[in-house]
C-alpha positions in Angstrom: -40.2 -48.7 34.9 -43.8 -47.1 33.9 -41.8 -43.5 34.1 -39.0 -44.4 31.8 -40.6 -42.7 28.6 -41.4 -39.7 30.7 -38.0 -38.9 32.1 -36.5 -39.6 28.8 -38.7 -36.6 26.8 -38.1 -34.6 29.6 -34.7 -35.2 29.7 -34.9 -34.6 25.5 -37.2 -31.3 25.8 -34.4 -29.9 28.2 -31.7 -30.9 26.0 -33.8 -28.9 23.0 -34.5 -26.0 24.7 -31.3 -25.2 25.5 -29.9 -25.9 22.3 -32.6 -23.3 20.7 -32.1 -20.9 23.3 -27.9 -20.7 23.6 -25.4 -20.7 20.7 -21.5 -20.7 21.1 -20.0 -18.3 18.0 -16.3 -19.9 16.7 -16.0 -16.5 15.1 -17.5 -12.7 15.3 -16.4 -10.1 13.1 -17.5 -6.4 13.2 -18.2 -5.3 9.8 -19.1 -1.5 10.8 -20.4 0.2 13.6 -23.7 -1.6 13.5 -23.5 -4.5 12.1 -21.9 -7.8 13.8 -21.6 -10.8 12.2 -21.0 -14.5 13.9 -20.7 -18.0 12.6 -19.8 -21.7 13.3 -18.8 -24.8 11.0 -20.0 -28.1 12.0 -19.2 -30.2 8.8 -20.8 -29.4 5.8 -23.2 -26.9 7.6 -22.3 -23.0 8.5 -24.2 -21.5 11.0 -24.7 -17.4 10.9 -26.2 -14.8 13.5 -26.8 -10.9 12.3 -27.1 -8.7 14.9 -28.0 -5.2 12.9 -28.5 -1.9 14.8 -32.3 -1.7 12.5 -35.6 -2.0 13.1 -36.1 -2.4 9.2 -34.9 -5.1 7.3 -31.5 -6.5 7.1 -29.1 -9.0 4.4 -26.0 -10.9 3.9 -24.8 -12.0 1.5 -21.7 -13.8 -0.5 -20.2 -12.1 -3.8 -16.9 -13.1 -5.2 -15.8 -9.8 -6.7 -17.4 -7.9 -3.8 -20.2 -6.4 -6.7 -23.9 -7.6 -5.9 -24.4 -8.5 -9.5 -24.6 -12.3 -9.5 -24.4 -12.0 -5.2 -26.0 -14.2 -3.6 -28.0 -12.9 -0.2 -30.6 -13.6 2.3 -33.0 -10.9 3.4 -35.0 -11.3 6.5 -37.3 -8.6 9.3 -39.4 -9.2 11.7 -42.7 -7.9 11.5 -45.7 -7.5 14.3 -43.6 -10.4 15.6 -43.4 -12.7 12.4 -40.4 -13.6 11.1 -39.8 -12.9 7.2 -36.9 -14.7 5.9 -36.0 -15.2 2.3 -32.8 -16.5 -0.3 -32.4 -13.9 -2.8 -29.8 -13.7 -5.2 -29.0 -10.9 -7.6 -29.2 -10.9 -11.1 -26.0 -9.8 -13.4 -27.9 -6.8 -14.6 -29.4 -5.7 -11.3 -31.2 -2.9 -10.6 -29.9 -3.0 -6.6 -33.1 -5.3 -5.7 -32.7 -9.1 -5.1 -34.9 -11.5 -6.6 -36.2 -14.5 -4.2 -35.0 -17.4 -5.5 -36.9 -20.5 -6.6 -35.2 -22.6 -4.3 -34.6 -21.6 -0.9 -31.3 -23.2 0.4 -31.0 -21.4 3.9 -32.6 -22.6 7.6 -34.1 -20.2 9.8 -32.9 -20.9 13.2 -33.8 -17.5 15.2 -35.3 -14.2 14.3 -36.2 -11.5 17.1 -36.3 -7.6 16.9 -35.9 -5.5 20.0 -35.9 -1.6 20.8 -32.6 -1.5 19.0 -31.6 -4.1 17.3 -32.7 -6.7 14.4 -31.3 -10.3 15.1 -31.9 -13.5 12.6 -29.9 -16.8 12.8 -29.9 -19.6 9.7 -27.4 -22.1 8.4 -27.2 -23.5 5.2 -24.9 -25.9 3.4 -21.4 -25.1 2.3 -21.8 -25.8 -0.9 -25.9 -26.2 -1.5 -25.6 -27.1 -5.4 -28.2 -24.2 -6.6 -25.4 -23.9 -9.0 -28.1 -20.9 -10.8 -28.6 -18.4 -7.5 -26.6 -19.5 -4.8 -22.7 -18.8 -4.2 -20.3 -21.9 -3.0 -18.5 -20.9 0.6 -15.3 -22.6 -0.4 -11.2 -22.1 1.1 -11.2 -19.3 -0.7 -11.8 -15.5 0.3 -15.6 -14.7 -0.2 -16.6 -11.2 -0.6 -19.5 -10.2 2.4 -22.2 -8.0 0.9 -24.3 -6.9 3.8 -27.3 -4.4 4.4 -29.8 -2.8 6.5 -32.6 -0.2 6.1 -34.8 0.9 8.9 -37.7 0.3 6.6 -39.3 -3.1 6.0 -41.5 -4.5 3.1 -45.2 -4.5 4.3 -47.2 -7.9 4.8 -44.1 -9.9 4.2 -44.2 -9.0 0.7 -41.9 -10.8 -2.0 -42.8 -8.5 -4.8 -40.1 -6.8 -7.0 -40.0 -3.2 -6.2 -41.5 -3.4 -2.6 -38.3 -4.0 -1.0 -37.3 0.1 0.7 -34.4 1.5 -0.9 -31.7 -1.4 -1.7 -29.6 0.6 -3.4 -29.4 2.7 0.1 -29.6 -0.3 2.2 -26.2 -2.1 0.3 -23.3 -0.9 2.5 -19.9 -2.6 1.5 -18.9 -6.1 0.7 -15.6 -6.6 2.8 -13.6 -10.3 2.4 -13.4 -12.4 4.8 -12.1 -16.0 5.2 -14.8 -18.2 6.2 -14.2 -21.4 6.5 -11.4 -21.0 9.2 -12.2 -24.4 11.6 -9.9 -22.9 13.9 -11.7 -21.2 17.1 -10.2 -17.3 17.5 -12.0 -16.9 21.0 -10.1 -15.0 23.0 -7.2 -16.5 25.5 -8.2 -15.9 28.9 -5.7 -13.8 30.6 -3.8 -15.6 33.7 -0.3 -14.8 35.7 2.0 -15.6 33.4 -0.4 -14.6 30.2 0.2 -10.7 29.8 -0.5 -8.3 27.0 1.0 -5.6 25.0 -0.7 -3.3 23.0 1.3 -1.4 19.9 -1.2 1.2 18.7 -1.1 4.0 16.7 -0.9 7.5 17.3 -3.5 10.3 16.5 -3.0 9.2 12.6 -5.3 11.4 10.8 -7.9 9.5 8.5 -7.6 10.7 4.6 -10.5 13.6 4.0 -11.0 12.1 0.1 -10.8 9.0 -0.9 -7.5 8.5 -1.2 -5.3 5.5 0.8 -2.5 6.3 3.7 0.0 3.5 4.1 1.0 4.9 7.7 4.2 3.4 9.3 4.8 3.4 13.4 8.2 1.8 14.7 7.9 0.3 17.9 11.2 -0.6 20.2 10.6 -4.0 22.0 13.7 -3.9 24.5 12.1 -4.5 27.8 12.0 -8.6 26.8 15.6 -9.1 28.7 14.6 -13.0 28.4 12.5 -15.2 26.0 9.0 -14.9 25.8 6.1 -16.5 23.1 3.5 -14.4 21.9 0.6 -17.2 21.6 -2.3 -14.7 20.2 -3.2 -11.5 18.5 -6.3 -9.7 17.7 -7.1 -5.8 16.8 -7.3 -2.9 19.2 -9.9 -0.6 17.3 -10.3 2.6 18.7 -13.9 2.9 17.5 -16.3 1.2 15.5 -17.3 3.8 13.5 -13.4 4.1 11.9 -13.9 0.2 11.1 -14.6 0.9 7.5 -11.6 3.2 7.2 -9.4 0.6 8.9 -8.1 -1.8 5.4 -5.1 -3.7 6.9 -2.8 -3.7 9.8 0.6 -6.0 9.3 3.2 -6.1 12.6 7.1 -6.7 11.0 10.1 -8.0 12.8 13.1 -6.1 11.3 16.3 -7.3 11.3 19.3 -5.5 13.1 19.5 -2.3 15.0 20.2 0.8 12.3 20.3 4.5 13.2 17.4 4.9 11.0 15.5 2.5 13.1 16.5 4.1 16.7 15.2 7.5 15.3 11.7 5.9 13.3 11.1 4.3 16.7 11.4 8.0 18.8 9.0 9.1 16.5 4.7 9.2 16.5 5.2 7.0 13.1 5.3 8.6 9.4 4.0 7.4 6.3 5.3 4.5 4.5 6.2 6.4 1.4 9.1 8.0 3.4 10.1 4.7 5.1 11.0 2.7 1.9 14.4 1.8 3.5 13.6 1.1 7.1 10.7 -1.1 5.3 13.7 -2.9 3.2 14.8 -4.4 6.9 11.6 -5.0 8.6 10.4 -7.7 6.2 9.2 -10.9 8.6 5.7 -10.7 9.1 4.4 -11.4 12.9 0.8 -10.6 12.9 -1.5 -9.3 10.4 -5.0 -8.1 11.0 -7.7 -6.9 7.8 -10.8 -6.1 8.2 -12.8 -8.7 8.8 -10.8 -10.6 10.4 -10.4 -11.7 14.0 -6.9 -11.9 15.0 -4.3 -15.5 15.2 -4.1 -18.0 17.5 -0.9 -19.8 18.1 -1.3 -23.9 18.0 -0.3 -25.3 21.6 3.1 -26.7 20.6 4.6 -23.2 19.4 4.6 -19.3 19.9 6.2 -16.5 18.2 10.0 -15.5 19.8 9.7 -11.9 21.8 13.9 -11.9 22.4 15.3 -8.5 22.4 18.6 -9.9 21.8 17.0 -11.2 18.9 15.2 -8.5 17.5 14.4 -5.0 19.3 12.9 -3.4 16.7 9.2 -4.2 15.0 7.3 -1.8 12.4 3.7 -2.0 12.1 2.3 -1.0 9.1 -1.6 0.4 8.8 -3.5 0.9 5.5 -6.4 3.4 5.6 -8.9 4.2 3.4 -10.7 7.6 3.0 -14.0 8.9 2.9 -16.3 7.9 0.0 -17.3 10.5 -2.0 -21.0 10.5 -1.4 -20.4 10.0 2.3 -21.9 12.5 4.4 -20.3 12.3 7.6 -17.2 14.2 6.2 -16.0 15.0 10.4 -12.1 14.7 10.5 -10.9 12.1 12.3 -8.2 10.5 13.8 -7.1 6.7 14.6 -5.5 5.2 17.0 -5.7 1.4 16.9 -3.2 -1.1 16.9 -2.3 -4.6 17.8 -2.9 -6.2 21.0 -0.3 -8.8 21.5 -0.9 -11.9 24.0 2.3 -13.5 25.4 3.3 -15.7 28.1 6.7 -16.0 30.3 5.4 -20.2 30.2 7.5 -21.1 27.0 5.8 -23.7 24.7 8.0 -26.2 23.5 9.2 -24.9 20.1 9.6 -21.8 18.6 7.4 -20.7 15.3 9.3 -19.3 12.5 8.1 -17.3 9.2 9.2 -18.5 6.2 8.9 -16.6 2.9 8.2 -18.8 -0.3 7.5 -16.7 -4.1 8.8 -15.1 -6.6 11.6 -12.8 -5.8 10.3 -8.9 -6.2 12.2 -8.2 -9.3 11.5 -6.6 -12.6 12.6 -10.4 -14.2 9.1 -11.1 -13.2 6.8 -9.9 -15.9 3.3 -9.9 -16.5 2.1 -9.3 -20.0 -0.8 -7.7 -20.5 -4.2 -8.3 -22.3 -4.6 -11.6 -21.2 -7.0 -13.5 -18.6 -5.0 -16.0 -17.0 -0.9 -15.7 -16.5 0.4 -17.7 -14.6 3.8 -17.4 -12.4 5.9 -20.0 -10.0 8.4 -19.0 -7.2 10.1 -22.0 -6.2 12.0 -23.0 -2.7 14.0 -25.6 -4.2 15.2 -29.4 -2.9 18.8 -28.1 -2.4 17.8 -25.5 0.1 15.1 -27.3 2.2 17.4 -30.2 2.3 20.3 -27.9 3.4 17.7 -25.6 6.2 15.2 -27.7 7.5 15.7 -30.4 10.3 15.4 -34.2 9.7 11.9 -34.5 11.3 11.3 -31.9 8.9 9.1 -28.8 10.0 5.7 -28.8 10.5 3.5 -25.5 8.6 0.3 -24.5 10.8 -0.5 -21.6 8.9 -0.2 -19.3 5.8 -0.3 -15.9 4.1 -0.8 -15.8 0.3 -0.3 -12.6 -1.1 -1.0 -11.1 -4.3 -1.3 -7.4 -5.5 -4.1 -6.2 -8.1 -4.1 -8.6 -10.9 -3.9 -11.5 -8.8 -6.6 -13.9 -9.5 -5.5 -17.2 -7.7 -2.6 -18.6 -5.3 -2.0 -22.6 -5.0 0.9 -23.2 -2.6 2.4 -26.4 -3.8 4.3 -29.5 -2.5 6.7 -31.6 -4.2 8.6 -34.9 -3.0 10.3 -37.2 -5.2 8.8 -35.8 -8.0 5.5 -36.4 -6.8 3.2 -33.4 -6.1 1.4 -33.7 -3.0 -2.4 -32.5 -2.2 -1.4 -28.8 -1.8 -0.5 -27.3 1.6 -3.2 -24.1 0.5 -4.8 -22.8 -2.0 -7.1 -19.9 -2.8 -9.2 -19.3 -6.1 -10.0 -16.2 -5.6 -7.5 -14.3 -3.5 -8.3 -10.1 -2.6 -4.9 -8.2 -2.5 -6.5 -6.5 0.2 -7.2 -9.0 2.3 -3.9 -10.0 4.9 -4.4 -12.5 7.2 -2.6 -15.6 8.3 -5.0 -18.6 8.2 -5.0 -21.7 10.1 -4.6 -24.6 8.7 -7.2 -27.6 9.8 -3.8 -29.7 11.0 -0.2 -29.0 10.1 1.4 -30.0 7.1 4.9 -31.5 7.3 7.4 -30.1 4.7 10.2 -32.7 4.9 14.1 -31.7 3.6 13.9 -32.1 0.2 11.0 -31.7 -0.4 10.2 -28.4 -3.2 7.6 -26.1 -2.4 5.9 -23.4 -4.8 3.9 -20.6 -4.7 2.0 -20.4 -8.1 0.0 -17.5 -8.5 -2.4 -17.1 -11.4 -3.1 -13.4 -12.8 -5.8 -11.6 -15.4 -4.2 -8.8 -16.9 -7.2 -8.2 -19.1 -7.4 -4.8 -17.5 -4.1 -3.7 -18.7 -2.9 -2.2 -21.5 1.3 -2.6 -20.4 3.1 -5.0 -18.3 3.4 -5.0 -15.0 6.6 -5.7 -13.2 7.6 -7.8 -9.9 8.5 -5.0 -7.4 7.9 -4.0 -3.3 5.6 -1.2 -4.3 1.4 -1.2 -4.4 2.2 -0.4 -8.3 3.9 -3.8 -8.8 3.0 -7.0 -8.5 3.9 -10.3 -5.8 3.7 -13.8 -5.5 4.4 -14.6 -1.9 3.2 -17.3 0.2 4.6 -16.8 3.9 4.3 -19.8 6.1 4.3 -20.1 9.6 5.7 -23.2 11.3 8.0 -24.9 13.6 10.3 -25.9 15.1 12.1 -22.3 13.9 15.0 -23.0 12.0 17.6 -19.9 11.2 19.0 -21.5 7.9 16.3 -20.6 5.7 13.8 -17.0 5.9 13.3 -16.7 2.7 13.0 -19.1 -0.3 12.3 -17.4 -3.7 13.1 -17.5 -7.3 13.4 -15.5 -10.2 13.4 -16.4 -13.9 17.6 -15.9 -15.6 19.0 -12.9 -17.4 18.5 -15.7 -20.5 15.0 -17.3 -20.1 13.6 -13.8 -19.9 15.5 -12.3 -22.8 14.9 -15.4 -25.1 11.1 -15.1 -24.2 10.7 -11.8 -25.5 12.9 -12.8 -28.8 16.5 -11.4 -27.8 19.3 -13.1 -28.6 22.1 -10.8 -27.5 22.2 -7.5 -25.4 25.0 -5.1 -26.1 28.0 -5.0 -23.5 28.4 -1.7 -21.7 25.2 0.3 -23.0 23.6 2.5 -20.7 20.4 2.3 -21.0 20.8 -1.3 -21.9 20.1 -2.3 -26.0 19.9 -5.2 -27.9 22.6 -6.4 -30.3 21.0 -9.2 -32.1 18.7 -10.3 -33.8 19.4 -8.1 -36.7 15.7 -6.5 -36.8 15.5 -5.3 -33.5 19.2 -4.7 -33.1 19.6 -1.1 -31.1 16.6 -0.8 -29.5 16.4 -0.7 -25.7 15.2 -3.0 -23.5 12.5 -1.3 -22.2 11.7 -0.4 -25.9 11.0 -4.0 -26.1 9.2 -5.4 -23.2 7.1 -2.2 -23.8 6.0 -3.0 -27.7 6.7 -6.3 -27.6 3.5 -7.9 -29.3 2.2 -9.8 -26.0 -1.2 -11.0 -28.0 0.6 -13.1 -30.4 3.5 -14.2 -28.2 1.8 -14.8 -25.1 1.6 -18.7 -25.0 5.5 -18.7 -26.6 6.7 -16.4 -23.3 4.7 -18.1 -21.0 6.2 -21.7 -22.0 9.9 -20.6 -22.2 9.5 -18.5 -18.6 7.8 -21.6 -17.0 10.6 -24.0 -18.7 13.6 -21.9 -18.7 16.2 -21.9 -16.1 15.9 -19.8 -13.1 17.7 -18.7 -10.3 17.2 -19.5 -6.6 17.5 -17.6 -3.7 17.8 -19.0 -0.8 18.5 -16.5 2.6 19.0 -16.8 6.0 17.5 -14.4 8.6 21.1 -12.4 8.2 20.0 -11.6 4.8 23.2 -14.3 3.4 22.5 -17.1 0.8 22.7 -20.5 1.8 26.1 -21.4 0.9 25.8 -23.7 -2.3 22.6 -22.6 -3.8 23.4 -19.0 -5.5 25.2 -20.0 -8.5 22.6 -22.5 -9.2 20.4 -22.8 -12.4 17.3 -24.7 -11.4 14.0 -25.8 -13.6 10.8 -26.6 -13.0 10.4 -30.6 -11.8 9.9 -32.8 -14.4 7.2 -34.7 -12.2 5.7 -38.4 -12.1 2.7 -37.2 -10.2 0.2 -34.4 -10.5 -2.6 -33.6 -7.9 -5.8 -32.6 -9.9 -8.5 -31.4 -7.2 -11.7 -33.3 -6.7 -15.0 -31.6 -8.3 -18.0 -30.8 -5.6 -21.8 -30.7 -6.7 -21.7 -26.8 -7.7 -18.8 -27.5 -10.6 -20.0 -31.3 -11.3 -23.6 -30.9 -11.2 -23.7 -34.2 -8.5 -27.5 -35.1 -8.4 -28.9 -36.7 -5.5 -31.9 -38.6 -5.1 -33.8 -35.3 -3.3 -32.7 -33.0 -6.8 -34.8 -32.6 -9.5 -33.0 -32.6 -13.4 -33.2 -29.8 -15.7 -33.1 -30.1 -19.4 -29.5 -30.9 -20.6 -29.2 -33.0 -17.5 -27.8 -30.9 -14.9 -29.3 -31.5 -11.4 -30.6 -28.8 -9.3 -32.4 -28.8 -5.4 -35.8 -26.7 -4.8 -37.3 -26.5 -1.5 -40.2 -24.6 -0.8 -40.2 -21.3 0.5 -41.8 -20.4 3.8 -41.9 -17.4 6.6 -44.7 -18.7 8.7 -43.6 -19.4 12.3 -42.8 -22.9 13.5 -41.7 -22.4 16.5 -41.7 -20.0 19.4 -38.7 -19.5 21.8 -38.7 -17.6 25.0 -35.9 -14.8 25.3 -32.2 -16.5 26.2 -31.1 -17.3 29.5 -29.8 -14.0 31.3 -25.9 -15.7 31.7 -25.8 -15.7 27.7 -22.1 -15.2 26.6 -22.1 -11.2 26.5 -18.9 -11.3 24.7 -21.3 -12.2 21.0 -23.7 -10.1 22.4 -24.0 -6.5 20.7 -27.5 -5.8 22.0 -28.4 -3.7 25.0 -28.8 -5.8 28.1 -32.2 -3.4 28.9 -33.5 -3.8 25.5 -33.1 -7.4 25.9 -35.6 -7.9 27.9 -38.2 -6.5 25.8 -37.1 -8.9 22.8 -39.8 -10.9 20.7 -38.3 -14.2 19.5 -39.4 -16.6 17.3 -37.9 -19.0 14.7 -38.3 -21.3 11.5 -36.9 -24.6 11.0 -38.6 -26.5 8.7 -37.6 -30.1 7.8 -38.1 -30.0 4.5 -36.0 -27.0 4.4 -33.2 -28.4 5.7 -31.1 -31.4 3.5 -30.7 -34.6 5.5 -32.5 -35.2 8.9 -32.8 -32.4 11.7 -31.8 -32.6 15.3 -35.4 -32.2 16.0 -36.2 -34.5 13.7 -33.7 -36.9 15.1 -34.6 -36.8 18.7 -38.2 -37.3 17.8 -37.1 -40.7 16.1 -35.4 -41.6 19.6 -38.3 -40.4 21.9 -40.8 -42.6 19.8 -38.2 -45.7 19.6 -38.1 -45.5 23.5 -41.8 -45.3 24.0 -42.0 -48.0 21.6 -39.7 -50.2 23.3 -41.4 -49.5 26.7 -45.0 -50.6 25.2 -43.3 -53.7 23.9 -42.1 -54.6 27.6 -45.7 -54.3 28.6 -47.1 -56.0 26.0 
């Protein structure tokens, strides 16, 4: 019994080192050529590692309109050894340099430098409630700023103007959804787990600036029996085309045309001159933007490969061109792609996509001038209760999808009038950003039930409306779900306000039969004018709130289709409204929009809380380099260099909110010595 205490710390000092010295990344994103990024949840805590190709200084940070001004950002180096590590947050008239802030919410974990690469590892709270200099990671897309420099500030300076060239340092903010609890590690590859890749083909990237949509048509006939595609995850060619890589979205299309056969014989084209083969190929099956890490199938479902289903898949890339002060202006050409992971072990159901919005239609208007329009496409109770199964399906994942003006999406639930928490939403969506996400557990979406896609829009920008449309110039409101069991009633469930609601929004009574282009025959004082005429000088300042009440309230018409492009018999002579509900979900406030105090906050005048800890860069403790079977696969850094690497790190317990692990386990290592001295008292 005397060596009970003794195997116990031993057994805790083990247990601590190789918690300090090993990490396991849920997620690992490439933001350019030398600069990786990784991260973990665990609760209310997210966990980061920068691995920067620097042997300056390097930051991340979180925007949410991808400028720096009001960013919030961590700037760390290592120095002779010593780690530097501070929370810095830009002001909204910045100059390019961050300011430390007065309260430093972020945990060094882990900082080493070696012949090639910079490496620091913190966490820090979700939501940390430095309302003032410190940017909330929510469900909705964040904006990464990031940086590096291969100068450092001298002596661990925090002193305005001593940090090397910001300006020069700042490379691109790129979104990214963070809070996906879902781990994307790779599937490892067995007998019956095989891949395809669908790449592209010696595309040329843009010279200027300018954006290619490029479209490559790929013929899938070789899949003579069923097979589920249960992952995929980008192919990039190089990292150093990463930043010129914006989106790539995989389609299913729908029958077997002439156009198709002849698009798929082909090296691909761009998408400007394959409007009508896009027209058919309108199911998304994978979509990849930068930043992202590729989709992994729940085990209960895959995606369908069936050629006698579908032969034919388009896969659409979006590139961007060269900035104009870039100076690598070398032409280049791409050739990534999708890599697709299917099995010949079916899981038990099929997933389906299902499309949920506004129909793309010029009935869906946006006026202009005004900060916050908002639009609803609705899947009505007739057509889920017609479509879906009894048991109802089961959504795992989702798509929201906006084009420039789009501010906000909330996917919506209704059942017997009641609306339910919703099944997604996103506050501050980037139309730029494609990606299904996972969602922490399926929702079920029983028949009857109405879903909605409401997106919210600031047309401030604007001086003319905008129109619902298929093209980049138009705008969306589409949430596409993925879910199963598959179902082949329903593909896609949209809406669009009526001929009427629209015409008595904008004050038209009456158009005149068989006028080409169309005019209005009453009222009296705008009698003759066209259409267009109207919507175009229509006085959207002082009518706004009247057309936004009539379009939400009006009549509209559903659209209900099946995956043969048909509507559901029943539903399209139907006038619908929005639900006259008993129930509204209103979301719960957190600390950062309720000012929540605690007992560790301080109170500022006016009563608001806010949380200061102390800011520190002295070492606390040192770590020895990481075992040498590390997971390579997170690893960017040379395996030679490796060896050469200086670690050291900074937790610090009044840093951190709450107890540490450290802190913890030095609790339970006293208690058991404790005990032990009480035995031989």
């Amino acid at each position: 019994m005397c060596c009970y205490p003794t195997k116990v710390l031993l057994v805790v000092v083990g247990f601590l080192s190789a918690v300090a010295a090993a990490a396991h990344w849920d997620h690992a994103v490439d933001l350019d050529e030398n600069y990786r990024l990784l991260w973990s949840l665990s609760q209310q805590d997210i966990t980061f590692e920068v691995q920067a190709r620097t042997s300056g200084y390097v930051g991340l940070g979180f925007s949410t309109d991808g400028t720096i001004y009001g960013a919030d950002i961590i700037i760390g180096w290592v120095e002779n050894g010593q780690v530097h590590f501070q929370d810095r947050h830009f002001k909204q008239n910045s100059n390019g340099e961050p300011h430390v802030d007065s309260s430093q919410d972020y945990v060094l974990l882990l900082g080493y430098e070696n012949a090639t690469h910079t490496v620091l590892r913190f966490r820090r709270k979700l939501d940390t409630c430095d309302t003032a200099q410190d940017v909330p990671i929510t469900n909705d897309t964040i904006r990464i700023i990031y940086m590096y420099h291969n100068s450092e500030p001298r002596n661990g300076s925090q002193a305005m103007g001593t940090l090397p060239d910001p300006t020069e340092a700042f490379k691109d903010s790129v979104p990214i959804f963070l809070t996906q609890r879902v781990n994307q590690v790779p599937i490892e590859l067995d007998s019956r787990t095989r891949t395809i890749e669908l790449k592209n083909k010696d595309v040329p990237i843009p010279q200027t600036d300018d954006n290619l949509r490029w479209c490559t048509m790929f013929k899938l006939d070789q899949f003579v029996r069923k097979h589920h595609v249960i992952r995929y995850e980008p192919v990039i060619e190089s990292r150093s085309n990463i930043p010129h890589l914006r989106h790539i979205v995989l389609y299913e299309c729908q029958g077997s045309t002439p156009e198709l056969e002849i698009m798929s014989r082909e090296f691909g084209r761009s998408c400007m001159e394959a409007e009508k083969e896009l027209l058919t190929c309108n199911s998304i099956v994978a979509a990849w933007s930068r930043g992202s890490e590729g989709f992994t199938y729940p085990l209960e479902a895959g995606y369908p490969l069936d050629s006698y289903q579908a032969r034919f898949y388009m896969m659409e890339t979006h590139y961007t061109g060269f900035q104009s002060n870039s100076v690598d202006l070398t032409p280049r050409v791409d050739n990534s792609g999708l890599r697709l992971y299917y099995t010949t072990t079916l899981r038990k159901h099929d997933a389906g996509v299902l499309s949920v919005g506004m129909q793309p239609n010029w009935r869906h208007i946006i006026p202009p001038g005004q900060d916050r329009v908002l639009s609803e496409g609705h899947c009505i109770e007739e057509c889920t209760q017609r479509a879906f199964p009894r048991p109802g399906i089961n959504i795992f994942a989702v798509m929201m999808q906006t084009n420039g003006m789009g501010r906000q999406i909330r996917f919506r639930q209704v059942r017997s009038r009641e609306e339910l928490t919703p099944i997604a939403h996103d506050g501050n969506v980037d139309a730029n950003y494609q990606e299904y996400r996972r969602l922490h557990t399926p929702v079920k979406a029983l028949p009857g039930d109405r879903l909605i896609a409401e997106c919210t829009y600031d047309s401030t920008g604007r001086k003319q409306i905008a129109l619902g449309g298929y093209s980049s110039r138009d705008e969306t409101c589409l949430v596409l779900s993925l879910y199963y069991p598959r179902q082949k009633e329903l593909t896609s469930c949209h809406s669009i306000p009526s001929l009427p609601t629209v015409l008595r929004a904008v004050g038209i009574n009456e158009l005149a039969a068989g006028t080409n282009p169309i005019r209005i025959a009453s009222p009296a004082e705008i009698a003759g004018m066209t259409l267009e005429e109207r919507l175009l000088t229509y006085d959207w300042r002082v009518n706004f709130n009247d057309f936004q009440y009539v379009v939400r309230k009006g009549a509209f018409k559903p659209l209900c289709w099946s995956a043969r492009n048909t509507p559901i018999p029943g539903t399209d002579n139907v006038d619908a409204y929005a639900p006259n509900l008993t129930k509204i979900w209103r979301p719960m406030a957190t600390c950062s929009f309720s000012g929540g105090a605690s007992s560790a906050h301080g109170t500022m005048a006016g009563g608001s809380s806010y949380s200061v800890n102390r800011f520190v860069t002295e070492r606390d403790i040192s770590l020895d380099r990481p075992p040498e079977d590390d997971d390579d696969r997170w690893n960017v850094i040379e395996g030679a260099a490796r060896s050469k690497s200086i670690r050291s790190s900074a937790p610090s317990a009044s840093l951190a909110s709450g107890v540490t692990l450290a802190v913890a386990v030095s609790r339970l290592v006293l208690f058991v010595i404790f005990l032990n001295t009480v035995r031989l008292l």
